[in-house]
N, CA, C and O atoms as a Tripos MOL2 file, in Angstrom:
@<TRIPOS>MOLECULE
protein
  300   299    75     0     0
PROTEIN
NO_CHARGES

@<TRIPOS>ATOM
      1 N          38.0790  -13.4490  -70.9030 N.3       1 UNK1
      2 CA         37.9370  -12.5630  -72.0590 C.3       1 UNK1
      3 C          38.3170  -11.1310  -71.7070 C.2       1 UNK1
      4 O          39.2920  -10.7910  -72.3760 O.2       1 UNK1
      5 N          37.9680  -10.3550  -71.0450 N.am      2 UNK2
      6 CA         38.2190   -9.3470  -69.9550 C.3       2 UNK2
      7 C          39.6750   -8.9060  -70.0590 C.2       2 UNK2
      8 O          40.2190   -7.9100  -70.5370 O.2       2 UNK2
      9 N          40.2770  -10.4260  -69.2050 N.am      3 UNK3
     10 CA         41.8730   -9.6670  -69.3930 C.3       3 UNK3
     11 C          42.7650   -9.5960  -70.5170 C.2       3 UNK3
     12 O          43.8730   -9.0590  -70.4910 O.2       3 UNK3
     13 N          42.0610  -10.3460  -71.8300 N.am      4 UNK4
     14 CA         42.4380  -10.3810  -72.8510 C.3       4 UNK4
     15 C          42.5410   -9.3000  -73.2900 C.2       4 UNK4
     16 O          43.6140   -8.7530  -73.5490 O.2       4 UNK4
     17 N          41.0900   -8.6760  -73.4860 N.am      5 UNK5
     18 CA         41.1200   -7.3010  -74.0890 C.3       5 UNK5
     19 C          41.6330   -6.3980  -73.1680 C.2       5 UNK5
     20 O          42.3370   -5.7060  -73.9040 O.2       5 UNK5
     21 N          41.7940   -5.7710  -71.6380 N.am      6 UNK6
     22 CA         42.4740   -5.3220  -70.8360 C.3       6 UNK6
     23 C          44.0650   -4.9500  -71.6410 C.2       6 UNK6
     24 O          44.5960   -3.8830  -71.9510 O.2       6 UNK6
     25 N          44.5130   -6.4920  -71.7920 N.am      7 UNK7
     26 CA         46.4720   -6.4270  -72.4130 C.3       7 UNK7
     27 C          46.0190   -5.6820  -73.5840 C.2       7 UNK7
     28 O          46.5030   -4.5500  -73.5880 O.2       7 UNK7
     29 N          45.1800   -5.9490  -74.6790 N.am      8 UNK8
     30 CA         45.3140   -5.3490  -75.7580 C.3       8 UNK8
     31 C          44.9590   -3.7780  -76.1320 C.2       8 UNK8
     32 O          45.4540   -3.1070  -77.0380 O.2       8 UNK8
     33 N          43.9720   -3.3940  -75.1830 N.am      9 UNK9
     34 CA         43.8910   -2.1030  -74.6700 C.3       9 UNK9
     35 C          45.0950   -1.0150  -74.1680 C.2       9 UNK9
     36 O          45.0990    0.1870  -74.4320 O.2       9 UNK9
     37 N          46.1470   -1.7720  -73.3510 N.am     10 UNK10
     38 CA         47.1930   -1.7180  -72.8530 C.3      10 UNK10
     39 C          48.2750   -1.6030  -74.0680 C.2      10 UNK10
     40 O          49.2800   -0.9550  -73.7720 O.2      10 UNK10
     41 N          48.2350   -2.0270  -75.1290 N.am     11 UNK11
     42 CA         49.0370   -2.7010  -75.7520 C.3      11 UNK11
     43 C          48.8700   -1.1600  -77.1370 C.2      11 UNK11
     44 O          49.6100   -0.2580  -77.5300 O.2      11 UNK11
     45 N          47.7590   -1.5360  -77.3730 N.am     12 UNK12
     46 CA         47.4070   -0.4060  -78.8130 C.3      12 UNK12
     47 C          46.7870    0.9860  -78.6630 C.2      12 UNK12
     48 O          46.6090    1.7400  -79.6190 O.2      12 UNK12
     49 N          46.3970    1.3410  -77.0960 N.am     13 UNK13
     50 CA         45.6830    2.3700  -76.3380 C.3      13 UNK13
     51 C          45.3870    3.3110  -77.8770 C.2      13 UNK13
     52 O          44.9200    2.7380  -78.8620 O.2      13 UNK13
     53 N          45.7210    4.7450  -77.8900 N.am     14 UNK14
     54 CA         45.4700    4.8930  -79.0030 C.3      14 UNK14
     55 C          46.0950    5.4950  -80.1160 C.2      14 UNK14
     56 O          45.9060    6.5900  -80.6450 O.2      14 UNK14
     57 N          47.0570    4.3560  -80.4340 N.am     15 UNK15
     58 CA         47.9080    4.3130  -81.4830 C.3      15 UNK15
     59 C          46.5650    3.7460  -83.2630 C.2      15 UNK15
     60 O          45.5600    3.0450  -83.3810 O.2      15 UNK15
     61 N          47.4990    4.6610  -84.2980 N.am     16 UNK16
     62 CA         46.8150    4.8850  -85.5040 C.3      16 UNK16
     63 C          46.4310    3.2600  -85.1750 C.2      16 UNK16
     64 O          46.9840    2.3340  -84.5820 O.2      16 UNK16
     65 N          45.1980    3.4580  -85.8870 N.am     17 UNK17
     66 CA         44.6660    2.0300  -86.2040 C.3      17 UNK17
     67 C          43.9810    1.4620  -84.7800 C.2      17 UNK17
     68 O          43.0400    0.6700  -84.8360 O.2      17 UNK17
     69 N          44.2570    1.6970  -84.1300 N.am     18 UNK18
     70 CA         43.6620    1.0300  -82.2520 C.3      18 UNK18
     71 C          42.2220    1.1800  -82.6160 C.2      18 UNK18
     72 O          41.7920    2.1130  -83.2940 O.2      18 UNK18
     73 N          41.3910    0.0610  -82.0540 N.am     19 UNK19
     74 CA         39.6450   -0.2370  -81.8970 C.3      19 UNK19
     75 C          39.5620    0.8760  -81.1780 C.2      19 UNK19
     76 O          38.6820    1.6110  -81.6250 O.2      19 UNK19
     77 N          40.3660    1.5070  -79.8180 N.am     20 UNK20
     78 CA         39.9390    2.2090  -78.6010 C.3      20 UNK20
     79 C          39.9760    3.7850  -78.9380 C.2      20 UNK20
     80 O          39.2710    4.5580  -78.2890 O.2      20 UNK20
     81 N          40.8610    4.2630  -80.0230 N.am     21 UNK21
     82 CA         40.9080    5.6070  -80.6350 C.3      21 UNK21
     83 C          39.4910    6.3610  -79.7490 C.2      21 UNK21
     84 O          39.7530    7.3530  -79.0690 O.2      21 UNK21
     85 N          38.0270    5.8590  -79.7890 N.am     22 UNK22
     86 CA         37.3620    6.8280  -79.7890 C.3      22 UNK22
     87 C          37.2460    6.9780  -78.0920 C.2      22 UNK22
     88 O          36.5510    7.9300  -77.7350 O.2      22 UNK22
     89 N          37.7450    6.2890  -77.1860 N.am     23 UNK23
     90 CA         37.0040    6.0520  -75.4500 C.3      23 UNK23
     91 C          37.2890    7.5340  -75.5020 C.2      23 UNK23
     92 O          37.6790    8.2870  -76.3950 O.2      23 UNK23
     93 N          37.0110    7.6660  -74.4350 N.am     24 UNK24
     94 CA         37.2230    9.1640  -73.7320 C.3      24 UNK24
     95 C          38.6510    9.3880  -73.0180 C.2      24 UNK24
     96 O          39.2890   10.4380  -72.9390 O.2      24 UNK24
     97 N          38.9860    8.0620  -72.5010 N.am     25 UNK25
     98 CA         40.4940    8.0710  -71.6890 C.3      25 UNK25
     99 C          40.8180    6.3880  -71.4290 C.2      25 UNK25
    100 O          40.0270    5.5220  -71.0550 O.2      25 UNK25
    101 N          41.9680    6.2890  -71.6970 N.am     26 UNK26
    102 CA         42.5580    5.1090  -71.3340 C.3      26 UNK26
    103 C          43.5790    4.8950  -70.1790 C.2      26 UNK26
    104 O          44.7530    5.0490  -70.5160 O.2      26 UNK26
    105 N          43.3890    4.6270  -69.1130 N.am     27 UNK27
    106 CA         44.5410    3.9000  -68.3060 C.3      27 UNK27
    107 C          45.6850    2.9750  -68.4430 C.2      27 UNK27
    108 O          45.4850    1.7730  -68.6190 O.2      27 UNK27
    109 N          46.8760    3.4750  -68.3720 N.am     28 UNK28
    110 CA         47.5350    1.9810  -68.9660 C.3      28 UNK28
    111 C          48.3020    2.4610  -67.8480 C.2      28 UNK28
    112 O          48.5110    3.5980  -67.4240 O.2      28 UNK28
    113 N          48.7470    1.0810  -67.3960 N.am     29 UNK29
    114 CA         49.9440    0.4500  -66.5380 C.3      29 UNK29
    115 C          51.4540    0.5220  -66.4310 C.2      29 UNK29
    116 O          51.9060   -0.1930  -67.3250 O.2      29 UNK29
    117 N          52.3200    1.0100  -65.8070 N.am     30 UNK30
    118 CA         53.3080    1.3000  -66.0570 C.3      30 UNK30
    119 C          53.8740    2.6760  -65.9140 C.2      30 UNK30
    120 O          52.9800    3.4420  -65.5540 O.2      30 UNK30
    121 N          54.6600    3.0850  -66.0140 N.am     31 UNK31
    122 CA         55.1110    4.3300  -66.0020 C.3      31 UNK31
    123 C          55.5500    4.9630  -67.2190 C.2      31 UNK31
    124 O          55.9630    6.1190  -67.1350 O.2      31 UNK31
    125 N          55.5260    4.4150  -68.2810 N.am     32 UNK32
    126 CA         56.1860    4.6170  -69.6910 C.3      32 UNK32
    127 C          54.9000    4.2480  -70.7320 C.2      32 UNK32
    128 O          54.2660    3.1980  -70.8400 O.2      32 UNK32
    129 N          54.7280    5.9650  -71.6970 N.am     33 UNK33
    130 CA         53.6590    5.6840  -72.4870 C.3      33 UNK33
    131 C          54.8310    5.7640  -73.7610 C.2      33 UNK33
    132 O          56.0060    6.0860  -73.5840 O.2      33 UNK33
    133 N          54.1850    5.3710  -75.1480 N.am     34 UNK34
    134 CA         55.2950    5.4070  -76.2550 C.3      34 UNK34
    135 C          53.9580    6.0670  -77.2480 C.2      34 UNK34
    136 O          52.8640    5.5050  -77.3100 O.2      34 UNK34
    137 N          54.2610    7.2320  -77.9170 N.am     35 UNK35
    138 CA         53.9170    7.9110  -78.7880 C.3      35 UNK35
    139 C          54.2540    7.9100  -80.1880 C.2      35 UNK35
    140 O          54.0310    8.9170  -80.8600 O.2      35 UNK35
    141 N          54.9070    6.6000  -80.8320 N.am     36 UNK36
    142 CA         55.7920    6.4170  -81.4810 C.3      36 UNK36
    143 C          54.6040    6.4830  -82.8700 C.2      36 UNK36
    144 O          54.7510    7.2210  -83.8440 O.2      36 UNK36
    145 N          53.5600    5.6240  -82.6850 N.am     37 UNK37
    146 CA         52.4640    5.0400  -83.2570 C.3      37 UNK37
    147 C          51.4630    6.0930  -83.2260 C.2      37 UNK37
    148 O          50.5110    5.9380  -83.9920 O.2      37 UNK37
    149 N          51.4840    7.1910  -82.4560 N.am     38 UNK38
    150 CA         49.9930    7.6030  -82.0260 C.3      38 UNK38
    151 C          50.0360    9.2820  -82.9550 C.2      38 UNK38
    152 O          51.0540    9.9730  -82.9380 O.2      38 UNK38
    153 N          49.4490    9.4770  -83.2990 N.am     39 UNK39
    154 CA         49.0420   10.7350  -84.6370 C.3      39 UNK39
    155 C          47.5200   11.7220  -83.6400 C.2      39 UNK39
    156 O          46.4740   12.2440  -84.0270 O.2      39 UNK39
    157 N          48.1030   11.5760  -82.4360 N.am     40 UNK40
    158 CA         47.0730   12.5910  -81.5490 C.3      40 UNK40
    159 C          47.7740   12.9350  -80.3480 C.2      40 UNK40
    160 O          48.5860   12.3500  -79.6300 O.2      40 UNK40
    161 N          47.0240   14.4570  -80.3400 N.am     41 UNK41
    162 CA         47.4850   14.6730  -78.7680 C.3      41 UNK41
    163 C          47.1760   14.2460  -78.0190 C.2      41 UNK41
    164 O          45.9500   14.2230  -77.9100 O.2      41 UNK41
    165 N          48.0270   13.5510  -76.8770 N.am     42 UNK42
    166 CA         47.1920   13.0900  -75.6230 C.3      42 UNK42
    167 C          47.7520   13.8320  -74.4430 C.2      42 UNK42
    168 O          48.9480   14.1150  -74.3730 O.2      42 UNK42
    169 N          46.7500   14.1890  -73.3860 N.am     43 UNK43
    170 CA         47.0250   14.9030  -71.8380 C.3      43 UNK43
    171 C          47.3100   13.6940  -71.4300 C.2      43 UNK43
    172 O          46.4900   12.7810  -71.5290 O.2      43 UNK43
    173 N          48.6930   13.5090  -70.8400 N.am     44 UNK44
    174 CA         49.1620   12.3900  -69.7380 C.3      44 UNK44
    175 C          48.9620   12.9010  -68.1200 C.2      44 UNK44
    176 O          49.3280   13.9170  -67.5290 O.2      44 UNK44
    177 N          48.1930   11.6790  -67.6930 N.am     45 UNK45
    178 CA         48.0600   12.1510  -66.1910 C.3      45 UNK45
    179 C          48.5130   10.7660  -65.8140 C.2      45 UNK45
    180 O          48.1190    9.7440  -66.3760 O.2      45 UNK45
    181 N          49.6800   10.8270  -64.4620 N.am     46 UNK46
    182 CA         50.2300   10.0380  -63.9710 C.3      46 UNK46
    183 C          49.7080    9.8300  -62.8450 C.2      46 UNK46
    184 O          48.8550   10.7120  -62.7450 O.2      46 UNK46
    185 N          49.6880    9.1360  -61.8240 N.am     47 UNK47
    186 CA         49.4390    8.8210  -60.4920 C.3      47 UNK47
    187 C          50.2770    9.3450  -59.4820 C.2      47 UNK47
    188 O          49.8630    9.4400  -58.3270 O.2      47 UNK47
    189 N          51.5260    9.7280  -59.8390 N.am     48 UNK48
    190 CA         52.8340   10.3260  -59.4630 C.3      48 UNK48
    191 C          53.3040   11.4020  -59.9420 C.2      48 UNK48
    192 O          53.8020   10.9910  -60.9900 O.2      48 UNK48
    193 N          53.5240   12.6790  -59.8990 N.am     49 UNK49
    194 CA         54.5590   13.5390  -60.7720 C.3      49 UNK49
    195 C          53.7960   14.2650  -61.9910 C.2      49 UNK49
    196 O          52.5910   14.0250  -61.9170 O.2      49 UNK49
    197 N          54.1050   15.0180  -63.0070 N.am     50 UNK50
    198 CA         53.7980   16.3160  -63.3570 C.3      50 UNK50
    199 C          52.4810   15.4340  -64.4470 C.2      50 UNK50
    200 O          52.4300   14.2280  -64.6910 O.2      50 UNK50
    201 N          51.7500   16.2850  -64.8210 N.am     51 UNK51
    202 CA         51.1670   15.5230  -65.7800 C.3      51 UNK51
    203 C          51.6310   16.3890  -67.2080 C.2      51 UNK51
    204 O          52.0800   17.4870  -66.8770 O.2      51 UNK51
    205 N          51.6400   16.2200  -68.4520 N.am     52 UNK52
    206 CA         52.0290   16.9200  -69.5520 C.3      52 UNK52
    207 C          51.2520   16.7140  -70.7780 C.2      52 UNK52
    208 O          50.5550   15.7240  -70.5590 O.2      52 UNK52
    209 N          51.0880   17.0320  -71.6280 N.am     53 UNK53
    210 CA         50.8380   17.1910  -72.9490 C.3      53 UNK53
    211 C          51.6400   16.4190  -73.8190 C.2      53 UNK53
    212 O          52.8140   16.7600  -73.9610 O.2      53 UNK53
    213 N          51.2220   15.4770  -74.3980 N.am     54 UNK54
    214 CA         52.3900   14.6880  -75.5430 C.3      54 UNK54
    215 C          51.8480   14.9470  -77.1940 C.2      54 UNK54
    216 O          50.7660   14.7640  -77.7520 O.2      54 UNK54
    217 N          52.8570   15.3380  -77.5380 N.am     55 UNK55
    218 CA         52.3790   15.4690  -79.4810 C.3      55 UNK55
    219 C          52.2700   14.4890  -80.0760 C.2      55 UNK55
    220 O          52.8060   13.5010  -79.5750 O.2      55 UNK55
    221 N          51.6050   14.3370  -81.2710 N.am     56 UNK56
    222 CA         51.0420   13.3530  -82.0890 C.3      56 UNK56
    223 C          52.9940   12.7300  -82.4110 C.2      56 UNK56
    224 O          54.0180   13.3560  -82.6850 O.2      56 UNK56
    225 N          52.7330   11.4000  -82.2120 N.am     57 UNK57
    226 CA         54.7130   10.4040  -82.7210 C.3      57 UNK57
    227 C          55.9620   11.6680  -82.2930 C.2      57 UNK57
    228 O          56.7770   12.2030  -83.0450 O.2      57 UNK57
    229 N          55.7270   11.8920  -80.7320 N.am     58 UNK58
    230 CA         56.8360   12.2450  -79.9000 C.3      58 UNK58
    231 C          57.4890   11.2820  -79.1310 C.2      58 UNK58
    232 O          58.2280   11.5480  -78.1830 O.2      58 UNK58
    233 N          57.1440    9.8410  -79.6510 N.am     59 UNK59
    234 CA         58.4960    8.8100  -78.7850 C.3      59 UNK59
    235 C          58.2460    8.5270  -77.5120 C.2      59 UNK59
    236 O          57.1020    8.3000  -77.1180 O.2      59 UNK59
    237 N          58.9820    8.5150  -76.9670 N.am     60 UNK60
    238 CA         58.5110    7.6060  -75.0190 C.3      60 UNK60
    239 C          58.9430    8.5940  -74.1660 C.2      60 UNK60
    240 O          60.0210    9.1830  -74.2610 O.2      60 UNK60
    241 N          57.8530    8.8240  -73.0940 N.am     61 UNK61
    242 CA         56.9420    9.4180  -72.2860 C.3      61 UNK61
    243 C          57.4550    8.7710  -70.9060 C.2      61 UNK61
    244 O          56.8320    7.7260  -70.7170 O.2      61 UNK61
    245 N          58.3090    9.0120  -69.9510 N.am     62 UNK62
    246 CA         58.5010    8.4630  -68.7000 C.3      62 UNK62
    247 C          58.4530    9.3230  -67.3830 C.2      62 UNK62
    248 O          59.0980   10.2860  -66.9680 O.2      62 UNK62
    249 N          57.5040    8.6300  -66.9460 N.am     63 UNK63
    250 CA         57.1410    9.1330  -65.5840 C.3      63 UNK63
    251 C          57.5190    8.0530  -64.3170 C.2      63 UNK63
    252 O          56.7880    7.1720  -63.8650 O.2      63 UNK63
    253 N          59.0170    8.4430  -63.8600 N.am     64 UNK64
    254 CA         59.3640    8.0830  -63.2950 C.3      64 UNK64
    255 C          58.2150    7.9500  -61.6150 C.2      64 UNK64
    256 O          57.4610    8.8290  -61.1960 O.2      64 UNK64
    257 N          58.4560    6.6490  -61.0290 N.am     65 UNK65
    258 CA         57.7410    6.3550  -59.6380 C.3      65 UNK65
    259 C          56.2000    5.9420  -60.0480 C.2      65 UNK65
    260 O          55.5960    5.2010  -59.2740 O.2      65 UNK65
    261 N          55.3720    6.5300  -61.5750 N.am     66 UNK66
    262 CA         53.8610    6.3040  -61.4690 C.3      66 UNK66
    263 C          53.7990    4.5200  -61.4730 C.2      66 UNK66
    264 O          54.7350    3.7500  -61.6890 O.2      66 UNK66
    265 N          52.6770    4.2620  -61.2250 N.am     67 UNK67
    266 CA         52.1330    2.8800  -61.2260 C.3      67 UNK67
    267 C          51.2570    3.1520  -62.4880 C.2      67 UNK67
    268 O          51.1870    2.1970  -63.2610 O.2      67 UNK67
    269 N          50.5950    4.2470  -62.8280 N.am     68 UNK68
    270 CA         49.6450    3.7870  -63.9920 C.3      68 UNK68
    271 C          49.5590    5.5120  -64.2280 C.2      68 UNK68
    272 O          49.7010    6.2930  -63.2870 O.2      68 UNK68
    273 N          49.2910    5.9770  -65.7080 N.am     69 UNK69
    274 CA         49.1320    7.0960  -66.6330 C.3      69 UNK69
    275 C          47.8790    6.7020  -67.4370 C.2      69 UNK69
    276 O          47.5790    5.7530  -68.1620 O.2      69 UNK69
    277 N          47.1140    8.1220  -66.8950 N.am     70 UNK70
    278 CA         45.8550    8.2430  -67.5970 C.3      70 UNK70
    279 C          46.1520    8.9460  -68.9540 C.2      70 UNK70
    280 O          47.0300    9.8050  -69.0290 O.2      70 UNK70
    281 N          45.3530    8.5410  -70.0970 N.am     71 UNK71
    282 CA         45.5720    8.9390  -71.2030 C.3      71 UNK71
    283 C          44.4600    9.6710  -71.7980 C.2      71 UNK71
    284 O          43.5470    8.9520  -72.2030 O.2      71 UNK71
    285 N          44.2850   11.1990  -71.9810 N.am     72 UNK72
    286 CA         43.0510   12.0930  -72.4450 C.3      72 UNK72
    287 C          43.1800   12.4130  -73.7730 C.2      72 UNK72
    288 O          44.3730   12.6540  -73.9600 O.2      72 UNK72
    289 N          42.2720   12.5950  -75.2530 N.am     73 UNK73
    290 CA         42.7080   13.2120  -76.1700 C.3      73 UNK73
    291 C          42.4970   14.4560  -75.8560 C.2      73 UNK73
    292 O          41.7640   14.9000  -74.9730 O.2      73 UNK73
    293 N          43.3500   15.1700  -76.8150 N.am     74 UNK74
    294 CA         43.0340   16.3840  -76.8380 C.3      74 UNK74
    295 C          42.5880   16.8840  -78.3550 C.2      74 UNK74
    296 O          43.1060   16.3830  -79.3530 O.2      74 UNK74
    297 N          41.6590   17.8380  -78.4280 N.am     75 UNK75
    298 CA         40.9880   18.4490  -79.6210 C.3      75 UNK75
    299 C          40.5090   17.4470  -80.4430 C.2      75 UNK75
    300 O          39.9190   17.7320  -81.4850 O.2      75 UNK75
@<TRIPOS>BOND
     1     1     2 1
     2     2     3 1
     3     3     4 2
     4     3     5 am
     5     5     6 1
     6     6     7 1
     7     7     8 2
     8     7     9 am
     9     9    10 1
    10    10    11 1
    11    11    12 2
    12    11    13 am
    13    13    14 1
    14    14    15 1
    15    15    16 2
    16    15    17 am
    17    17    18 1
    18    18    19 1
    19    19    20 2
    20    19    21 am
    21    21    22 1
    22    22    23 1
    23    23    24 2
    24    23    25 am
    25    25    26 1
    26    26    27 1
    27    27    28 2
    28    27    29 am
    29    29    30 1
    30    30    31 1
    31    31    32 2
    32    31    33 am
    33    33    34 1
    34    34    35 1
    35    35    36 2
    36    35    37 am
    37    37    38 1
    38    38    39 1
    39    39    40 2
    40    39    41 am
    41    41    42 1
    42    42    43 1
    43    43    44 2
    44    43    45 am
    45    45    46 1
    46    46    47 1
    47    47    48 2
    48    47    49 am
    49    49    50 1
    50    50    51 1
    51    51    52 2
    52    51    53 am
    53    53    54 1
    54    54    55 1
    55    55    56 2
    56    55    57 am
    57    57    58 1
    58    58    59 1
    59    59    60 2
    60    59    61 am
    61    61    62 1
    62    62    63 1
    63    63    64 2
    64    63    65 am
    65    65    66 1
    66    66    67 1
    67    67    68 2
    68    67    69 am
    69    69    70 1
    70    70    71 1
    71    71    72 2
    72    71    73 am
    73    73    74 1
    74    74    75 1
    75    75    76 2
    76    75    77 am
    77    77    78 1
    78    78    79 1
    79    79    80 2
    80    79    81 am
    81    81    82 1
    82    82    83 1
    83    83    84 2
    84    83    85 am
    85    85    86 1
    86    86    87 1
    87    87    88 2
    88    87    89 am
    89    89    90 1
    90    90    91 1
    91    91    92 2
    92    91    93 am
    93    93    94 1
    94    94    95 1
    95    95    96 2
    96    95    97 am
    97    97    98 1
    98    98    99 1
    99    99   100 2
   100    99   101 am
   101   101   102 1
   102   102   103 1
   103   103   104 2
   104   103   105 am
   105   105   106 1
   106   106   107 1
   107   107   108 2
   108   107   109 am
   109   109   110 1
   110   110   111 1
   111   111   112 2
   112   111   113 am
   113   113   114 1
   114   114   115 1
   115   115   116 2
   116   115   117 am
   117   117   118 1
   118   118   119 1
   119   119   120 2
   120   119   121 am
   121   121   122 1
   122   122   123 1
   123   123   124 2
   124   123   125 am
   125   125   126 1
   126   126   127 1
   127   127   128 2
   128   127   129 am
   129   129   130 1
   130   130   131 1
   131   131   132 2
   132   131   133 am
   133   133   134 1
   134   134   135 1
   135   135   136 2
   136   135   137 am
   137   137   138 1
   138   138   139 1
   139   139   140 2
   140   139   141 am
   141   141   142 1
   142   142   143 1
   143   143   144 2
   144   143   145 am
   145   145   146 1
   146   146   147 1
   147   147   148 2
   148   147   149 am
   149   149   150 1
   150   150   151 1
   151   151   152 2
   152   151   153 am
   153   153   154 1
   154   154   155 1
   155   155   156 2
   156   155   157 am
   157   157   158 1
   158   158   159 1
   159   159   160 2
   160   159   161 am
   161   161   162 1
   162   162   163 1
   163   163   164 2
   164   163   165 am
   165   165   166 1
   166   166   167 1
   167   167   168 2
   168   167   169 am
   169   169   170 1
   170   170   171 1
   171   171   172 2
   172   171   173 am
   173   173   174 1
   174   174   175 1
   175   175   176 2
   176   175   177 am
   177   177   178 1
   178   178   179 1
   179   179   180 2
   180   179   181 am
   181   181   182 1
   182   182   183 1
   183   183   184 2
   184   183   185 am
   185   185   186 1
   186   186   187 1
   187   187   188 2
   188   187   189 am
   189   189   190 1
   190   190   191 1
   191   191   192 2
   192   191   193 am
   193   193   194 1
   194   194   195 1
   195   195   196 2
   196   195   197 am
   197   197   198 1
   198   198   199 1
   199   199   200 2
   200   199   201 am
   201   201   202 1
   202   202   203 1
   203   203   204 2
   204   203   205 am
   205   205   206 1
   206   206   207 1
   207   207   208 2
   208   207   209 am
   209   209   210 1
   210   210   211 1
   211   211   212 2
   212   211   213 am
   213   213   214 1
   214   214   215 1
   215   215   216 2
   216   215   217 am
   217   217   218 1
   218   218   219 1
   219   219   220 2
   220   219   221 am
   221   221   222 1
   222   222   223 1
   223   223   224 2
   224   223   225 am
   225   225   226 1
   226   226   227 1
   227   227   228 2
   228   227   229 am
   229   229   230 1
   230   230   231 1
   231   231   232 2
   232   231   233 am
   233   233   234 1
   234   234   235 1
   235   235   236 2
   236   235   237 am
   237   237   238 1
   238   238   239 1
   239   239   240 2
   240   239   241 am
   241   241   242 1
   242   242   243 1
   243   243   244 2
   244   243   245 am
   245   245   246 1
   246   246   247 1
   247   247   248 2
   248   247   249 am
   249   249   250 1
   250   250   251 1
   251   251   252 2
   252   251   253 am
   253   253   254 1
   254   254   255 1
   255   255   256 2
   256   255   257 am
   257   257   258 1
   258   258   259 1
   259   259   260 2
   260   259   261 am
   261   261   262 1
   262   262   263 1
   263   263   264 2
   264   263   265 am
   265   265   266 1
   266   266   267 1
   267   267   268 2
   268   267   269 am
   269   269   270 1
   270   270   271 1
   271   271   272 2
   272   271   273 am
   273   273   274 1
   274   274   275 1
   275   275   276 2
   276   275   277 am
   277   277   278 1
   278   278   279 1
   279   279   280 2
   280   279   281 am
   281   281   282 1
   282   282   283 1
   283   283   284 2
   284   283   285 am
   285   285   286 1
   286   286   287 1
   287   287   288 2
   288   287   289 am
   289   289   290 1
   290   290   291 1
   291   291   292 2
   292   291   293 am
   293   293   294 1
   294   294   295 1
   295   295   296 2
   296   295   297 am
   297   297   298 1
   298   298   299 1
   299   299   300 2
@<TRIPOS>SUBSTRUCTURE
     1 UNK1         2 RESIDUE 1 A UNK
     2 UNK2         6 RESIDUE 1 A UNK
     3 UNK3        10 RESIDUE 1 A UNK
     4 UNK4        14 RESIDUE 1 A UNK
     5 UNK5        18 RESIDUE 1 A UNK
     6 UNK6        22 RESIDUE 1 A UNK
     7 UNK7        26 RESIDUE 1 A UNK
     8 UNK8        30 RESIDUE 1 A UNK
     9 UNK9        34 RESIDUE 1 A UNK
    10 UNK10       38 RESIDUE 1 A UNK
    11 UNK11       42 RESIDUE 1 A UNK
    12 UNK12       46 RESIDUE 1 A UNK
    13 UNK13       50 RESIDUE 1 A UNK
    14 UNK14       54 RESIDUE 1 A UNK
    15 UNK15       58 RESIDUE 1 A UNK
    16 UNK16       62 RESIDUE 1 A UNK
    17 UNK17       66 RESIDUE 1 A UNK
    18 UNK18       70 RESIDUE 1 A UNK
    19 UNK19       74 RESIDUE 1 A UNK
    20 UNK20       78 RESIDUE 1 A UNK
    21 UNK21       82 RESIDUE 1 A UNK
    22 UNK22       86 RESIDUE 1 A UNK
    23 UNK23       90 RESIDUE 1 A UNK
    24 UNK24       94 RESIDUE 1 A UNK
    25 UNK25       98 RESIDUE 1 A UNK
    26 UNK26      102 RESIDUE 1 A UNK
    27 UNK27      106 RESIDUE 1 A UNK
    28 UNK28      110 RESIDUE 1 A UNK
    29 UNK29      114 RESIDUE 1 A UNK
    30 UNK30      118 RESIDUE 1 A UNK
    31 UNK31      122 RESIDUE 1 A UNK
    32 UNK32      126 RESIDUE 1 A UNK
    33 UNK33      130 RESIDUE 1 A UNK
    34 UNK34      134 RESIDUE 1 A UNK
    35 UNK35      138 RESIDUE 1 A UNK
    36 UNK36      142 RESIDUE 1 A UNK
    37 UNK37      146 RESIDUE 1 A UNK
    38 UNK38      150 RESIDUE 1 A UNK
    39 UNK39      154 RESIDUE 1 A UNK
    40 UNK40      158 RESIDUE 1 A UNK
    41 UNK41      162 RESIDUE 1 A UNK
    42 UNK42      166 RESIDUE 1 A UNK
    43 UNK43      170 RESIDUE 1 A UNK
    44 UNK44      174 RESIDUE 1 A UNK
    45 UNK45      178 RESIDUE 1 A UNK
    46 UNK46      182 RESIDUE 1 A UNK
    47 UNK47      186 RESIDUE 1 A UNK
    48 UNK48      190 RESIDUE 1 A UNK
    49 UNK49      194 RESIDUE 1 A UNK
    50 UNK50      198 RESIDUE 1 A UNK
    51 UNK51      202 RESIDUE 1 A UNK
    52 UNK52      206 RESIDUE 1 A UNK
    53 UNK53      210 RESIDUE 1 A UNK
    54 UNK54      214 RESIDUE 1 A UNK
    55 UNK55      218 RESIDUE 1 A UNK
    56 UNK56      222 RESIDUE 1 A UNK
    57 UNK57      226 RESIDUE 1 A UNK
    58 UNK58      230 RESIDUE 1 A UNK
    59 UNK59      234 RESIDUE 1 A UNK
    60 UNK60      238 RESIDUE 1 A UNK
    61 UNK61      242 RESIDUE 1 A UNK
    62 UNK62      246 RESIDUE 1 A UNK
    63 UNK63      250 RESIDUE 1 A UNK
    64 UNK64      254 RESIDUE 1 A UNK
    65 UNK65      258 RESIDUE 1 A UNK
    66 UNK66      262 RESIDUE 1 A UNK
    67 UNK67      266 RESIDUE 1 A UNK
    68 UNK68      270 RESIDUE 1 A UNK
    69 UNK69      274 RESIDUE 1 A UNK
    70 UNK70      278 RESIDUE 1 A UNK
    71 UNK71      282 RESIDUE 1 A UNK
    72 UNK72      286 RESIDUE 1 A UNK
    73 UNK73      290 RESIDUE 1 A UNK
    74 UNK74      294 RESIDUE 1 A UNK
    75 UNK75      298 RESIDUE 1 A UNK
């Protein structure tokens, strides 16, 4: 059950409509976040390389070399 919700966490982090909108921060996997869906600011922190600020549906987010990007709201 665990890794079920894990992928889907992964999957909808917090894009409009996501269950997870309210956590405090999400981890997702990969090096590439997509903002395409998401109507909030989020602080990207990578494991690798600069961390930045992404605007509410600014498109895909690549942080080249990370293994995983922490995801913070902001305001």
């Amino acid at each position: 059950m665990k890794a079920v919700r894990g992928k889907d966490i992964q999957q909808k982090g917090y894009s409009d409509g996501s269950p997870y909108r309210k956590r405090k921060s999400i981890t997702i996997s990969g090096d590439t976040i997509d903002m395409s869906n998401t109507g909030m600011r989020l602080r990207l922190i990578p494991d690798v390389g600069e961390e930045k600020v992404a605007e509410p549906y600014s498109g895909i987010h690549k942080f080249p070399g990370a293994t995983q990007v922490k995801e913070i709201p902001i305001g």
